[in-house]
N, C-alpha and C positions, 0 to 999 in steps of 0.2 A: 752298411751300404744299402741305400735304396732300389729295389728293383724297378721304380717307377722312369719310365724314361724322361730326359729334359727336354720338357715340348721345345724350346729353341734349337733344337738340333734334328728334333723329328721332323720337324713343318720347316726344312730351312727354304724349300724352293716352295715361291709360291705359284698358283696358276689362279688366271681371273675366270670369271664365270659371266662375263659379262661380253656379249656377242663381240665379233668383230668387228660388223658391220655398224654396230655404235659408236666404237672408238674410231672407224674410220669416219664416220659423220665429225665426230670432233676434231680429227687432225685434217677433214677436210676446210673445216671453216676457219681453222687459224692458218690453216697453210699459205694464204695468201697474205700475210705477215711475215711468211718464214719462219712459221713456227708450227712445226708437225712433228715433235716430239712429245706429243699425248700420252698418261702411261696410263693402264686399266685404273691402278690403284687413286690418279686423280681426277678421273669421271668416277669414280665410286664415292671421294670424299665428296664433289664439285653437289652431284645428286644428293647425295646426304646433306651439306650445307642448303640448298635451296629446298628441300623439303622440310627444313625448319624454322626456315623463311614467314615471318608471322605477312609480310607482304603478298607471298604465294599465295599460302595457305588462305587467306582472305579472296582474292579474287580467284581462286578456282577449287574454291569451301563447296559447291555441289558438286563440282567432275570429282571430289573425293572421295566423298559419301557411297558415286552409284559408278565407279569407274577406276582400272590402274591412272594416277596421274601421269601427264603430261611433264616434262621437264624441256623448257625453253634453252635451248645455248645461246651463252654471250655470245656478240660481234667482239668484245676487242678480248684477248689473249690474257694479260694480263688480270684482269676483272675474273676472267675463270680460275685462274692459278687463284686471288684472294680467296672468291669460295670455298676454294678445294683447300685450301688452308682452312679454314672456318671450319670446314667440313670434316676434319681431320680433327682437331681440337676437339670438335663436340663429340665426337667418337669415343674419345680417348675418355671423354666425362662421364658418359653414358656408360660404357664401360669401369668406370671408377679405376682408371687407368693412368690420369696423370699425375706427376709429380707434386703440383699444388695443391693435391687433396689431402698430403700428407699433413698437411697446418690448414684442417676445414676451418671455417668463419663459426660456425655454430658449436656447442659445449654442451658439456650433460652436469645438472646440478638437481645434487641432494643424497640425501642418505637415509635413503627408504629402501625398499625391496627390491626397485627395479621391476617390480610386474607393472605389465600393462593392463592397468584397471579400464583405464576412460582414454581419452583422445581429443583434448580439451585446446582450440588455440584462444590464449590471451594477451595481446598486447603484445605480441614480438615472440613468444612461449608457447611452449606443446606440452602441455602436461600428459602427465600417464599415471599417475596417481596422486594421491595429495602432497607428496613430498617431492619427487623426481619430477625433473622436467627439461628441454632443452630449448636454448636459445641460445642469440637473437635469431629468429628466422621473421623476415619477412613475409608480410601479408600476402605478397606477390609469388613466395617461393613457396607458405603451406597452400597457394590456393591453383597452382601449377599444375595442370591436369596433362597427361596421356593417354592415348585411349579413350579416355572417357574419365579414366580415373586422376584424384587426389594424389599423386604419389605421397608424399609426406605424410597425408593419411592413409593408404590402401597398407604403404608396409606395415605401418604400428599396428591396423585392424588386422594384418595377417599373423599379428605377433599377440592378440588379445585375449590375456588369462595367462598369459608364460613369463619368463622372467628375464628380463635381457641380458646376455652374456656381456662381456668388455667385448669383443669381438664387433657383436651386433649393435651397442651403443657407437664404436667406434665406426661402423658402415651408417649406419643414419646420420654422423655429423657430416660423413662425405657426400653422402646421398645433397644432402642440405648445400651443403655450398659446391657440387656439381651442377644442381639446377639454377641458384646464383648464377654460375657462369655462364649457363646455359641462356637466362636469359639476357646478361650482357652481348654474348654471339650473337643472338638472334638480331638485336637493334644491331651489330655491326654488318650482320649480313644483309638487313634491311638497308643502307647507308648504300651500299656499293649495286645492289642486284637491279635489275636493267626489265622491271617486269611494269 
């Protein structure tokens, strides 16, 4: 018997952290649709989706640098519910949370040691030493920066000189086709957002 509690039973009531006076700005601007049933949790995803927004993020790339961003609300109802779906989605990736990570796009191949020697991408491939390596990963997904950083590469150099567990192989395929998805959302969220 574990004495560890089951966080879905500890956390079961949630409470938002995000002012009222925010959510009321949102159920005030649909409300003239008849629609002012806003809940905290989909300004939370709505704000998550548009900040991933490679349209945003382009046209207000200095207010982010030297300032909290600014977050626009749609005019129509609907168009915020998509984000907030979007937003919701990308959460769940970034978290390494949804179901579709369980069959990643990306593989681990060879039978070497598993240390991370190098950090090499070639042609669709990550190597990490002469024998191990993972792919397909897109040019687009090892060169997918946060922060500042490579993700694809910041985790391996976090891992560099150690030997990777099945565990840790199996979090980098996810990682790999989390950011895949991640940048399919972004162009969907690009497609509908109103900036």
């Amino acid at each position: 018997m574990s004495c560890i509690p089951d966080i879905e039973h500890v956390f079961q009531e949630q409470t938002s952290n995000i002012k009222e006076e925010i959510i009321k700005k949102y159920k005030d601007r649909f409300v003239l649709n008849g629609d002012s049933s806003v809940q905290p949790t989909e300004v939370f995803y709505y704000i998550y989706g548009i900040l991933n927004s490679i349209k945003y993020r382009k046209k207000y790339e200095e207010f982010l640098r030297i300032d909290f961003p600014r977050i626009p609300i749609v005019n129509n109802y609907e168009v915020f519910l998509q984000i907030s779906g979007f937003g919701k989605e990308l959460a769940g990736f970034h978290l390494l949370k949804q179901e579709s990570l369980n069959l990643p796009s990306a593989k681990y191949f060879g039978n070497g040691t598993n240390q991370v020697e190098k950090i090499e991408y070639v042609a669709g491939s990550v190597q990490i030493n002469d024998v191990n390596h993972f792919e397909p990963i897109p040019e687009e997904v090892f060169q997918f920066t946060i922060g500042g950083y490579q993700v694809c590469h910041k985790w391996l150099k976090d891992r560099k000189g150690k030997e990777l567990t099945l565990e840790e192989v199996q979090t980098y395929c996810r990682i790999v086709t989390a950011l895949e998805k991640t940048i399919e959302l972004q162009r969907e969220i690009d497609e509908v957002i109103e900036i």
